[in-house]
C-alpha positions in Angstrom: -80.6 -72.1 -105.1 -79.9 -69.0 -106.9 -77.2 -69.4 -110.2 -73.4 -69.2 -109.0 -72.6 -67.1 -112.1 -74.8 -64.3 -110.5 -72.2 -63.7 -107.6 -70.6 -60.0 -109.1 -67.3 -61.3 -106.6 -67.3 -64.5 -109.3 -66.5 -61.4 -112.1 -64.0 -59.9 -110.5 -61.0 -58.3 -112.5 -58.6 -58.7 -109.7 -60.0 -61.9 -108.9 -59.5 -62.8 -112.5 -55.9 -62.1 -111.8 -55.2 -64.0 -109.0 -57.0 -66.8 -110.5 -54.8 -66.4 -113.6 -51.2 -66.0 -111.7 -52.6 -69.5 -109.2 -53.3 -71.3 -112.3 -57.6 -72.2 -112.5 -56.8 -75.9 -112.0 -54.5 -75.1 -108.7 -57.1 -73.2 -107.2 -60.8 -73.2 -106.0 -63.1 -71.1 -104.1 -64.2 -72.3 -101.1 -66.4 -72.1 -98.0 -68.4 -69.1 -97.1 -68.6 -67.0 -100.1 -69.9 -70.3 -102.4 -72.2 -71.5 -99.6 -73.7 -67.3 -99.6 -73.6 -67.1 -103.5 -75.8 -70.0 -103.4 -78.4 -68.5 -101.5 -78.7 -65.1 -103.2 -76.4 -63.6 -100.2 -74.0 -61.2 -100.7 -70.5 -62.8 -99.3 -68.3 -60.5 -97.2 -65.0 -62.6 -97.7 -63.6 -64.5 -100.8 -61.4 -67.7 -99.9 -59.3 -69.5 -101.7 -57.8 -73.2 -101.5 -55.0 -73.7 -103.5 -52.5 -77.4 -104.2 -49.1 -74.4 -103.8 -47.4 -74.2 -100.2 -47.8 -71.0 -98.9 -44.1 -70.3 -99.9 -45.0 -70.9 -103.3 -48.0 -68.7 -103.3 -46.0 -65.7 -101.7 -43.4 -66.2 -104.7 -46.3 -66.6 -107.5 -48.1 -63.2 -106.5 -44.9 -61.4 -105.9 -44.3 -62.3 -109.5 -47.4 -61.2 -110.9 -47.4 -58.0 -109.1 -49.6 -59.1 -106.0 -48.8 -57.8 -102.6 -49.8 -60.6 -99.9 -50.0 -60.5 -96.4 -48.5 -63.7 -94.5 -51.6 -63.9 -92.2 -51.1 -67.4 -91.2 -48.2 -68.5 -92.5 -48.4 -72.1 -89.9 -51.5 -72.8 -91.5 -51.1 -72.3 -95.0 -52.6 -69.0 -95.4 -51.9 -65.9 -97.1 -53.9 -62.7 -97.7 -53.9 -61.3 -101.3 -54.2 -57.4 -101.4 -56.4 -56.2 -104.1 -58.1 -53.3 -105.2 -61.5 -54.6 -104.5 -61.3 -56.3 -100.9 -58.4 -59.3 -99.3 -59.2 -62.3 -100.5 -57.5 -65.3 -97.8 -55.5 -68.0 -99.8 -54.8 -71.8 -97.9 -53.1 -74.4 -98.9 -54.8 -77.8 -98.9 -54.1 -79.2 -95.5 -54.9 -82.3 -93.0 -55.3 -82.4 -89.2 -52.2 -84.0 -87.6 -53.5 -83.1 -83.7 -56.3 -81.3 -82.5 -56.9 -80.4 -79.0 -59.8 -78.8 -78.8 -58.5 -75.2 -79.4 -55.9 -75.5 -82.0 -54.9 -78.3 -84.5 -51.6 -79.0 -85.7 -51.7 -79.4 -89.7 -50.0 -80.7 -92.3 -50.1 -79.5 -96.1 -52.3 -81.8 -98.6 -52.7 -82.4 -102.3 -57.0 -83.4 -102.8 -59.5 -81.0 -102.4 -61.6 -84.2 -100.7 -58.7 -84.4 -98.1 -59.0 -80.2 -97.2 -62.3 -80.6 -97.2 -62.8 -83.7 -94.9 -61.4 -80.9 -92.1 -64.2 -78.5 -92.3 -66.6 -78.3 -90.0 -70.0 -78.4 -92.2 -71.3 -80.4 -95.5 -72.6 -76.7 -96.6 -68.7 -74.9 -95.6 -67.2 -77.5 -97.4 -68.4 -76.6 -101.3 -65.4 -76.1 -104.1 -66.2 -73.9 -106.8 -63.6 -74.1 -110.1 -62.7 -70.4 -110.5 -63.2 -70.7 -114.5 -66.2 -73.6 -115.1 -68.2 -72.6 -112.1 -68.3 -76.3 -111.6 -69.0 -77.2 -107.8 -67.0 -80.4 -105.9 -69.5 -81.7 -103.5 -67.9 -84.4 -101.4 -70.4 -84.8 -98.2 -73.7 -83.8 -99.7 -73.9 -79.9 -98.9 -75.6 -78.9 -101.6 -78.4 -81.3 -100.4 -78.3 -79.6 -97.0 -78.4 -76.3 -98.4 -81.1 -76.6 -100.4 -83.0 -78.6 -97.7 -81.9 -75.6 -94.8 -80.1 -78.5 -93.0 -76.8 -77.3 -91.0 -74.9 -81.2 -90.3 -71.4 -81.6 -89.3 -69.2 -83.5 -91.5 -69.1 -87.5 -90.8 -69.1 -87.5 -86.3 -70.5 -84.7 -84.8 -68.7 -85.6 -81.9 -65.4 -86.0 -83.3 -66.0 -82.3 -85.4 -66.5 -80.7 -81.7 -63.6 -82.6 -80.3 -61.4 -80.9 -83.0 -62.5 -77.7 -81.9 -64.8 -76.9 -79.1 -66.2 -73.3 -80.8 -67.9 -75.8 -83.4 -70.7 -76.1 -80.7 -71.5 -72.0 -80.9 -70.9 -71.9 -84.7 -73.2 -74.7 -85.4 -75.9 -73.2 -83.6 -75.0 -69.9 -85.3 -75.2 -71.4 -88.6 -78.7 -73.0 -87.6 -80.1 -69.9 -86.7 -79.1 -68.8 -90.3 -79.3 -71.4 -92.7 -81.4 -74.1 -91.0 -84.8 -75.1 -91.0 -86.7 -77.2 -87.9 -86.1 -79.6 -86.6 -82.4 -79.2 -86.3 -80.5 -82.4 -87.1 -80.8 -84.9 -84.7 -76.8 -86.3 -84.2 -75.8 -82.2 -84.0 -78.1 -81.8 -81.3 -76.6 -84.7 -79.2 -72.9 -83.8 -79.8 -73.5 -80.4 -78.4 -75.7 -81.4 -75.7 -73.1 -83.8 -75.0 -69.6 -81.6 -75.1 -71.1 -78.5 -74.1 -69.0 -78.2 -71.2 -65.6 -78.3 -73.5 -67.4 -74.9 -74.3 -65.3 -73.7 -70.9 -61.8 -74.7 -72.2 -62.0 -71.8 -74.7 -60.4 -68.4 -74.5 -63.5 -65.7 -73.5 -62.7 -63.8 -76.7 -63.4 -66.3 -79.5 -67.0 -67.3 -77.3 -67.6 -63.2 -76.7 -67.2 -63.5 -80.8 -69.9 -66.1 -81.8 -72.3 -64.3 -79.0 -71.9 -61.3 -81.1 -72.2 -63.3 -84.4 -75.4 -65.1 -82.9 -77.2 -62.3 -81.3 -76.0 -59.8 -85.0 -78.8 -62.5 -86.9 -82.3 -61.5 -87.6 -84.0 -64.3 -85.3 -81.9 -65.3 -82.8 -84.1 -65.5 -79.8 -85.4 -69.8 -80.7 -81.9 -70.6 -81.4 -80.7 -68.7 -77.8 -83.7 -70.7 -76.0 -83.1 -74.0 -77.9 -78.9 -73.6 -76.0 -80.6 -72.8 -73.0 -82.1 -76.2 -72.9 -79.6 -78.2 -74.1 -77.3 -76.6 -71.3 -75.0 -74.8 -73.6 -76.1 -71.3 -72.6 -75.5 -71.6 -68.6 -71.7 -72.4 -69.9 -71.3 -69.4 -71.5 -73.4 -67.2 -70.2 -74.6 -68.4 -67.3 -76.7 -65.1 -66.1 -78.9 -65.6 -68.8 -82.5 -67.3 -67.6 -85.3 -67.8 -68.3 -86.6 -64.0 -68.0 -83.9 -62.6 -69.6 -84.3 -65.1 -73.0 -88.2 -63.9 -72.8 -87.1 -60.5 -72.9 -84.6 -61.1 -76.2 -87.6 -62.5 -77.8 -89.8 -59.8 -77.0 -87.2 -56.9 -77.4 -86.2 -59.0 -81.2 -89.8 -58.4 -81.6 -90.2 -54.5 -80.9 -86.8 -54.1 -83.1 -88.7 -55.8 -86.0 -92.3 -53.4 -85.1 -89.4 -50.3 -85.6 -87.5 -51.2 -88.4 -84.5 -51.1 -86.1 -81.6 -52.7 -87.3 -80.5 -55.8 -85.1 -77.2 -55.1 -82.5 -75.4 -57.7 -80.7 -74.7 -55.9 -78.1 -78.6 -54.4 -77.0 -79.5 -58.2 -77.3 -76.4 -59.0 -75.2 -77.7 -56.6 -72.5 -81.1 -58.0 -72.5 -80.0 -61.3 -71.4 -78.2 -59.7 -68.5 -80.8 -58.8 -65.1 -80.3 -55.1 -65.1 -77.3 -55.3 -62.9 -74.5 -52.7 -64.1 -71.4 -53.8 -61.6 -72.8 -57.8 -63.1 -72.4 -56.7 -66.7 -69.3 -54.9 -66.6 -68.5 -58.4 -65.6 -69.9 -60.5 -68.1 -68.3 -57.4 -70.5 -64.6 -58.1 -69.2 -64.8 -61.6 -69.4 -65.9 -61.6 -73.4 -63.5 -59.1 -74.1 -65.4 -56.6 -75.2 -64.3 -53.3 -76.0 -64.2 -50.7 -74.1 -67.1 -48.5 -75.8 -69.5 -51.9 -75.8 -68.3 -52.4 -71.8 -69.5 -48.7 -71.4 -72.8 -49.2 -73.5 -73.9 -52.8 -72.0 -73.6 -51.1 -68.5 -75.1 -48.2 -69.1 -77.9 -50.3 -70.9 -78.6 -52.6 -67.6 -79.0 -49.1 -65.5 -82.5 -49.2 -66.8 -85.7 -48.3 -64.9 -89.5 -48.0 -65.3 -88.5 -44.2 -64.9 -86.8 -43.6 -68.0 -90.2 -44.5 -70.1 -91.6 -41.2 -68.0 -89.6 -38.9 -70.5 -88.1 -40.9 -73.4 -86.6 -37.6 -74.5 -85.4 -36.3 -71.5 -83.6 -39.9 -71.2 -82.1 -39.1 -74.6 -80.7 -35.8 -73.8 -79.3 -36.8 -70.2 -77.6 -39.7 -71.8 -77.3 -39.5 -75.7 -79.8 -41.2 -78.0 -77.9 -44.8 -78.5 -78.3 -45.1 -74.5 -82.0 -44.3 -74.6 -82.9 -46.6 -77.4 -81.4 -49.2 -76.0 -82.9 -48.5 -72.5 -87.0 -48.2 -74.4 -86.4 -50.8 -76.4 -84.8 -53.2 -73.4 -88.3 -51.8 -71.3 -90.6 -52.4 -74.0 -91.4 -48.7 -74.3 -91.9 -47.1 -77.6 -89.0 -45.2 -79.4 -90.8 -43.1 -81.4 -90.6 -40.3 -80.3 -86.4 -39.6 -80.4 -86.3 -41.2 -83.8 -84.6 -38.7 -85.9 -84.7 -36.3 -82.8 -82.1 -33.9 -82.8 -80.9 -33.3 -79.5 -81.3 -29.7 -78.4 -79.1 -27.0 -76.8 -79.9 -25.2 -72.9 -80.9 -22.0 -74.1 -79.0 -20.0 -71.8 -76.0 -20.3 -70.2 -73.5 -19.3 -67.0 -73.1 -16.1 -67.8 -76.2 -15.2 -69.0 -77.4 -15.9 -64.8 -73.9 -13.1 -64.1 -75.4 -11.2 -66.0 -78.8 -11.5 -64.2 -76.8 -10.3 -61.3 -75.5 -13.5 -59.4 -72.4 -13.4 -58.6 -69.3 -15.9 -59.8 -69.8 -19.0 -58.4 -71.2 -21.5 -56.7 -74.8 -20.0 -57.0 -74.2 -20.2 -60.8 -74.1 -23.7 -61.1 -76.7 -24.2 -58.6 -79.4 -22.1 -60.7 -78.1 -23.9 -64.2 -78.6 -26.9 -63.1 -82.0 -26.3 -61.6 -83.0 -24.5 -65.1 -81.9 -27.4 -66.9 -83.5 -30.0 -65.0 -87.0 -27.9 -65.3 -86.3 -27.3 -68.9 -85.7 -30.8 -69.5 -89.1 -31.8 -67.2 -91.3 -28.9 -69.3 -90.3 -30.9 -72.8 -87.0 -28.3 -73.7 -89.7 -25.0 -74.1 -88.1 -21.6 -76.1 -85.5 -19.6 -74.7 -88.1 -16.8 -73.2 -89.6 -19.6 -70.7 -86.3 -21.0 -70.0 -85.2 -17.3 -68.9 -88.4 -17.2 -66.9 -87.1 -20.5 -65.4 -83.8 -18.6 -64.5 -86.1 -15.8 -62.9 -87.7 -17.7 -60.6 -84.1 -19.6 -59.6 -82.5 -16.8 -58.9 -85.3 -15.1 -57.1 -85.0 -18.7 -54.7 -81.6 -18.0 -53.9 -83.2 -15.5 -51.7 
C-alpha cells in the first residue's frame, strides 16, 4: 500500500480549514478517498465523519466563513463548499430500520458504531485528519492489501439493508479484488439477487454504468451472469452478448480507446434498436445516451464496407461505436476530420436546373457517389454533378 501522507487531497489548505473549524479530534476522513489513497489512486470525493449533528456543523462552518450545502440533512450530511472541490460531512449514525431501499438512522457518538453500518471492511477505514493514524475496526486494511472485497460481519444481513449492495460489491470486485472472490459474498448475492428487482431502475442504470466505466469488466459481468444476478437486471444480456463485451473490452484495449459505459452497455443488447430504447427508458438514461445506445444497436456487417462513409453519414462517436461493437478496425477515422460536399444547391441552378425538386434529387445522388468514391476533390465531384444532371434527361 502506497503512504497516506502522499494523498495531495491530505494537504489541502481548505481542507486544513475545515479540519481546523471541526476540531481534528471531532472529525475523520472516511471511506472512499482513504481506501483510494491507499492504493496510489487519485480520489474523486473527500468525506468526512464527524461526532457534531448536522445542526451543529451548519453553525460551526457558518462561523468560520464556510458556505455548506444541506445535502442530506435526514441523514446527517452536509456539503462544505470550498475552493478546491465539496467535500460531504456526516454525522456518526446507526441503522434504526432498513428496508431494503432506504434505512431510517439515528445519530451516534463512536466511530466503531458509524462504521459497523458500512457496507465493506475496505469502505469502512478512519483516517485522523492531523496524525494520519488509521482506525481499522473489521480488518480492511487486511483486505486491501490482500485485493479481498468482504462485506462487513453477514453478507446477508449487509444486502438486506440495502439491495444495491449486490451490484456495488461486484463493482468493487471488479476493482479492488483478486480471484477467487470471497466465498460468503458470493452466496449472499446468489442468494438475494432477486431483491435486485425491488430497486428504483435509476440507482441499478447507475452501478451498470459504474461497472461497465472499469477497465476489465467483462469476468465480473459473466461471473453475475451465472450467479443469476444479470438476467434480473438486465435480462437481454446472454450468453453472446457477454462474449461480445469481452471481445469488444478487448479491441478497446488493442486501440488505446478509452473505456464507455454506455458502448459496453450496447454490446450486451442483440442489435435490436426499438429493444434498446427499452432497456434505455427503463435505466433512466439520458436522453443523448437513449439516442446513442440505439443508434449503436442499428449496426450491420455493411457499415465495415466504408468505415468513413459510416462516420460522415452518422458522426464519428456513432461509427466507433458501431466498428468497435462489429469487431472492425477504427483506424482509419481516428483523428479523421470529417469533410464538407464540395458543391452545393446552387451550384446545380447554376448548372442550369431549375428550382426544385430536381435540385435535391441530383445533391443527393452527388453526395452518395462522393461518399462511395472516398470524398474525391471538388473537380470530380462537379463531374459527378455532370453526369446527374445530364440523367435527368
Amino acid at each position: 500500500m502506497v503512504p497516506i501522507s502522499q494523498a495531495e487531497w491530505v494537504h489541502r489548505k481548505d481542507i486544513a480549514a475545515l479540519v481546523a473549524a471541526l476540531g481534528a479530534d471531532e472529525c475523520r476522513y472516511v471511506g472512499g478517498c482513504v481506501r483510494d489513497a491507499l492504493m496510489g489512486h487519485e480520489a474523486h470525493d473527500v468525506d468526512i465523519a464527524t461526532r457534531h449533528h448536522p445542526d451543529r456543523v451548519v453553525a460551526i462552518l457558518k462561523d468560520a466563513g464556510i458556505r455548506t450545502v444541506p445535502t442530506g440533512l435526514e441523514h446527517g450530511t452536509v456539503t462544505a463548499v470550498l475552493d478546491g472541490g465539496p467535500v460531504e460531512i456526516t454525522t456518526l449514525r446507526c441503522d434504526v430500520e432498513t428496508d431494503g431501499r432506504r434505512a431510517t438512522v439515528r445519530f451516534a457518538s463512536e466511530w466503531k458504531d458509524d462504521a459497523a453500518r458500512r457496507d465493506f471492511t475496505i469502505n469502512a477505514l478512519y483516517l485522523h485528519p492531523t496524525t494520519l493514524d488509521i482506525s481499522d475496526y473489521f480488518g480492511g486494511l487486511d483486505d486491501l492489501d490482500d485485493r479481498r472485497v468482504r462485506f462487513i460481519g453477514d453478507a446477508r444481513q449487509r444486502i438486506a439493508e440495502d439491495h444495491l449492495r449486490i451490484l456495488r460489491y461486484f463493482r468493487f470486485h471488479a476493482r479492488f479484488g483478486s480471484e477467487p472472490p470471497d466465498a460468503e459474498a458470493i452466496a449472499a448475492c446468489r442468494e438475494l439477487a432477486a431483491t435486485l428487482k425491488g430497486l428504483s431502475r435509476e440507482r441499478v442504470g447507475w452501478e451498470l454504468q459504474n461497472l461497465l466505466a472499469l477497465p476489465d469488466p467483462a469476468p465480473t459481468v459473466a461471473r453475475m451472469a451465472d450467479l443469476g444476478v444479470l438476467k434480473v437486471v438486465l435480462p437481454e444480456a446472454g450468453a453472446v452478448q457477454i462474449d461480445r463485451l469481452a471481445r469488444l473490452i478487448s479491441a478497446e484495449r488493442e486501440g488505446r480507446i478509452a473505456p464507455d459505459p454506455i458502448r459496453r452497455l450496447a454490446a450486451l443488447l442483440p442489435p435490436d434498436p426499438a429493444l434498446a430504447e427499452q432497456v434505455a427508458s427503463r435505466l433512466r438514461l439520458s436522453n443523448a445516451q437513449k439516442k446513442r445506445i440505439k443508434l449503436a444497436t442499428m449496426r450491420n456487417d455493411a457499415d465495415a464496407v466504408n468505415p468513413r462513409g459510416l462516420a460522415y453519414r452518422e458522426g464519428l462517436e456513432v461509427a466507433r461505436d458501431r466498428l468497435l461493437l462489429l469487431g472492425e478496425p477504427v483506424n482509419t477515422i481516428a483523428n479523421w476530420e470529417l469533410p464538407a460536399l464540395p458543391i452545393k444547391g446552387g451550384d446545380i441552378v447554376a448548372a442550369g436546373v431549375g428550382a426544385g425538386p430536381d435540385v435535391a434529387k441530383v445533391l443527393r445522388a452527388v453526395e452518395t457517389r462522393w461518399i462511395a468514391n472516398g470524398f474525391p476533390d471538388e473537380a470530380q465531384t462537379r463531374a459527378f454533378m455532370a453526369e446527374e444532371i445530364a440523367n435527368l434527361g
